[in-house]
N, C-alpha and C positions, 0 to 999 in steps of 0.2 A: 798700412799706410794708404790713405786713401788717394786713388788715381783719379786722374780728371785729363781729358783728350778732346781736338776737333776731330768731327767728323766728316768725309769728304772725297767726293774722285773726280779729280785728283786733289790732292792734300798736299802734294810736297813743297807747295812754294809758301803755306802756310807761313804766317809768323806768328801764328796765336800759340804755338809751342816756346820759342824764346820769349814772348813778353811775358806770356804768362808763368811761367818757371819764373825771371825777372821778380814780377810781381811778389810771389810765392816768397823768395828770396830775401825780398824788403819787408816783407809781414812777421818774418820770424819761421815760416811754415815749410823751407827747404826741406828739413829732414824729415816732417811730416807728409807733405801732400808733394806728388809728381802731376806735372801733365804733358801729355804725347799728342800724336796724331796716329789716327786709323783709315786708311785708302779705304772705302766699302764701294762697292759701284751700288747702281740701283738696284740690283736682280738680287742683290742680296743684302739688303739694308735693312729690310724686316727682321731676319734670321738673326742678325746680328747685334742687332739693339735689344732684342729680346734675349738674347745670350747675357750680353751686359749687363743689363738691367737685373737679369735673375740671379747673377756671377755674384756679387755683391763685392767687388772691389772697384767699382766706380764710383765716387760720387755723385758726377755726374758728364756733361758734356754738352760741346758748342757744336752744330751741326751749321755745316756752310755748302754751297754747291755740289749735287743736286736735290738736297734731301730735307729742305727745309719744309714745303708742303707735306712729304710724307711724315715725318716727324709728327708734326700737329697729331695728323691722323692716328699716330700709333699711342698716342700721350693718355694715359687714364685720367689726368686730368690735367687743368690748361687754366693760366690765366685770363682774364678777361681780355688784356690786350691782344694775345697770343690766338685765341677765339676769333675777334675782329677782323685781325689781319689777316687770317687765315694761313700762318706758318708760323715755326717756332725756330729759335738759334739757339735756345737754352735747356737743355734738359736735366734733371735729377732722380736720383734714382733712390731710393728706399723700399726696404722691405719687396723688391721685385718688381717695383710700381716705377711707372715713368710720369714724369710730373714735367710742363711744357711751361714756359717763358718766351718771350721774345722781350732782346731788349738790344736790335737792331733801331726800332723807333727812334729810342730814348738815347741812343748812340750817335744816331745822325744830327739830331737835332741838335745835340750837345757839343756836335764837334761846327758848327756853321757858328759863323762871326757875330751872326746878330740875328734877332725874332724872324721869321717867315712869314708873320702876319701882313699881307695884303701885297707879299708881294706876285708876281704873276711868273709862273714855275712850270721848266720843261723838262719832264720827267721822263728817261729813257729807259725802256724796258719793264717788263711782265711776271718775271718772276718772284720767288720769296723774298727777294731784297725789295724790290719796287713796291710789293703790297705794305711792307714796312711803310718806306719810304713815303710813299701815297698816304698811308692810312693818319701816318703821323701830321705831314704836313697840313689835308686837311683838316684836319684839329687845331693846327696853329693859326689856321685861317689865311693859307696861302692860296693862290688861286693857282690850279696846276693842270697842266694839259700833258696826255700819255703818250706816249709815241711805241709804237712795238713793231718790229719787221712782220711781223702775223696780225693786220690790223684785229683780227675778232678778239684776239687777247686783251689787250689793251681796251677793247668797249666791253670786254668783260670786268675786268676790272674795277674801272671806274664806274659801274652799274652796279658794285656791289658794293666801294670803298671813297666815292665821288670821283669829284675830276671829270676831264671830257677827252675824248679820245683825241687825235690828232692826226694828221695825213702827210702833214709836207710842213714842218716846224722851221720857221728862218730864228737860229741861237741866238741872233743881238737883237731880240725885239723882248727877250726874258729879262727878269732880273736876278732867277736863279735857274742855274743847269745842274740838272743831277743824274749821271749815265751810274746806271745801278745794272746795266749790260754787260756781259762778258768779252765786249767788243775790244782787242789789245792782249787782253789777259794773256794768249799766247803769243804776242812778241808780233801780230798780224799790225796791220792800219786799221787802226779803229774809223778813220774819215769814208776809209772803204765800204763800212758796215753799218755804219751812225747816218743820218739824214744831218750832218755836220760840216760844217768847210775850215779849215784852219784858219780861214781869214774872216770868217763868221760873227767870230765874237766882239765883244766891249766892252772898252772901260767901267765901272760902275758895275757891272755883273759878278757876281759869286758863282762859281762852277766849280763842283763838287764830281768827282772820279772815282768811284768803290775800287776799279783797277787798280790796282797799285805790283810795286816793284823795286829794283835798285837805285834806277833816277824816275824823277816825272813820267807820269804817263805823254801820251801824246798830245790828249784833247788836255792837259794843264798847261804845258810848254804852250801851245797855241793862245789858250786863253790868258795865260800870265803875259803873253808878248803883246796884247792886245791891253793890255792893262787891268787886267780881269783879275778879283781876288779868287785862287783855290784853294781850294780842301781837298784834301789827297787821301785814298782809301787807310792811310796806314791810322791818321785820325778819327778816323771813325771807326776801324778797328780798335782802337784804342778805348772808346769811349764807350762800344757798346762790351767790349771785355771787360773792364772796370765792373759795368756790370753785374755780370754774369759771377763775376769772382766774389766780388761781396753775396749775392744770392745761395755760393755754395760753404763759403767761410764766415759768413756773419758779418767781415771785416770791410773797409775800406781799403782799394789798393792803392800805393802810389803812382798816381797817373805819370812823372817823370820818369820814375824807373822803368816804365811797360814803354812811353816813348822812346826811351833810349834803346832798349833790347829789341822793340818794332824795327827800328832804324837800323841797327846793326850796330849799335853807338856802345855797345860795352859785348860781353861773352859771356852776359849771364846764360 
């Protein structure tokens, strides 16, 4: 039975294990294919993937916080976008070989209300999601500015992927906010962490939160109070899962089924 798992440390508030089971579920594929999750930290995420890989009971695997740069690095070989971006969330495994994806891009993108072309974008954060996020919207022909608590990350970045760094970002002068930051993820104020004010935001804005959880994140509750449209991390896990899942079954997943099992909305 072929296995398929996130990878991740920490990994337990995952919900790419219920949607995607869910998924699996609605395809026909329960009793063929499982997918789990594996906590790797960094110091041992090489060891490990290279175990996997040569085990040959994985298919393949979604890599999420911290390990999406290194992935790329460890891939025999790599999509073009995947390349680009310079991180991977999707990996496959045959014959021993790790083969790299990313299809975080095409997931964000997919999950926002309407085109990103020419709108002007505050982009929070440096890591493997941001480069995502960055890499894609430039392509849509958004116009996007970087914010990262470590300004030289952030002009790294965008010297490699465009976009222009940023210092002191005021939220309601955007028309798209995207915190791709791990700011909240532990239950912290993200306001504490973000160059953000709860009362920042506005009407006519789309703000977008990778965070996600039980209810709203914090900066959505803000932004929804302000009249601001959001998108909530569990939609864009959703979109870039969909994915990943046709890339290792050939298939189409139903995108309600992985909504609902994201949510908590059935037991699959």
């Amino acid at each position: 039975m072929p296995r398929l798992a996130v990878i991740g440390h920490p990994v337990g508030h995952s919900r790419s294990p219920a949607m995607q089971n869910a998924a699996l579920a609605a395809l026909g594929l329960a009793g063929e294919w499982s997918y789990g999750a594996l906590d790797v930290a960094p110091e041992g995420f090489e060891a490990r993937l290279r175990e996997i890989a040569a085990g040959g009971e994985y298919a393949g695997a979604n890599v999420t916080v911290p390990h999406k740069e290194a992935a790329l690095g460890l891939a025999d070989a790599a999509s073009g976008a995947a390349r680009e971006i310079g991180a991977a969330n999707t990996l496959s495994f045959e014959g021993g070989r790790v083969e790299a994806e990313n299809t975080d891009a095409g997931g964000l993108l997919a999950a926002l209300p309407g085109s990103p072309w020419g709108a002007r974008t505050l982009l929070l954060g440096a890591g493997g999601a941001a480069r995502a996020a960055l890499w894609a919207l430039v392509a849509e022909g958004a116009e996007v500015e970087v914010w990262n608590r470590t300004a030289s990350r952030a002009e790294a970045i965008c010297a490699e992927l465009g976009g222009k760094p940023v210092a002191a970002p005021a939220e309601g002068e955007y028309d798209l906010v995207v915190n791709t930051s791990a700011a909240g993820l532990g239950g912290e104020d993200p306001f504490a962490e973000l160059p953000l004010r709860p009362e920042g935001f506005a009407a006519g804005q789309t703000v977008v939160d990778m965070v996600y959880g039980e209810l709203p994140s914090r900066i959505l509750e803000a932004a929804a109070a302000a009249g601001a449209t959001t998108v909530d991390g569990l939609e864009v896990l959703v979109q870039q899962g969909a994915r990943a899942l046709a890339i290792w079954t050939g298939r189409d997943p139903d995108l309600d089924a992985m909504r609902a099992a994201a949510r908590g909305d059935t037991h699959a």
